[in-house]
N, C-alpha and C positions, 0 to 999 in steps of 0.2 A: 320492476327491477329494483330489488332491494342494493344499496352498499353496504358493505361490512367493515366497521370501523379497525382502522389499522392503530396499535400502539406503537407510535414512534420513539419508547423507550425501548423497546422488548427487540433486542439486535439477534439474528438467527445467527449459525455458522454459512448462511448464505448468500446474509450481507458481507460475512469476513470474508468469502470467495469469490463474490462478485467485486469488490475490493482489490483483492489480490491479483484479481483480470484485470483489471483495470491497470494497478502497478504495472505490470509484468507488459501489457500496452504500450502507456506511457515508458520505459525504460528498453521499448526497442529502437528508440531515437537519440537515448543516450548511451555514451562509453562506460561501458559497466560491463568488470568482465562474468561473460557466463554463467561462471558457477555461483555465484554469487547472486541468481534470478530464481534458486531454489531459495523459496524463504522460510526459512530457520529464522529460528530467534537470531542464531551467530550474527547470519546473512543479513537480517532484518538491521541490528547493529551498526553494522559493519556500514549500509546503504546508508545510515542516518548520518554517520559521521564522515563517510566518503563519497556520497554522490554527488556534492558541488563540488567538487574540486578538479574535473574536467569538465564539467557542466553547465560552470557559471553563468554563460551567454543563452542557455537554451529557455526559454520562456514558461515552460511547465515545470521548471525545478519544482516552486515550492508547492503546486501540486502535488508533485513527487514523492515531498518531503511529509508531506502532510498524511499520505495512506502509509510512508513508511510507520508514521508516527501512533496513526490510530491502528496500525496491523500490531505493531510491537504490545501497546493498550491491550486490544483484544486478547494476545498469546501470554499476557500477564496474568489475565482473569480470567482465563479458557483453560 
């Protein structure tokens, strides 16, 4: 049983999707209204700069903050 070496530089659009599950997970435990769970760059935005602000006490914010931040990255260079 051979392994096949993975390039952990080389990101598909199925790590940005797997990602995005992830978000979309995480953010059904916080107050974020709905539409705003469709992520668009706006969307993407909009989370970065408003999802602590009812959030503050929930323990995976900066989780949170962090796929908003590398989704936003990705849809820069995608």
């Amino acid at each position: 049983m051979t392994r096949e070496k993975m390039d952990w530089l080389v990101l598909t659009e199925e790590d940005a999707d797997r990602r995005r599950s992830a978000l979309r997970t995480l953010l059904t435990e916080f107050d974020v209204p709905v539409m705003r769970l469709d992520f668009t760059r706006r969307n993407l935005e909009w989370l970065r700069r408003n999802v602590g602000i009812n959030n503050a006490d929930n323990p995976m914010l900066q989780t949170a903050v962090d796929l908003v931040v590398w989704l936003i990255r990705w849809e820069t260079r995608h």
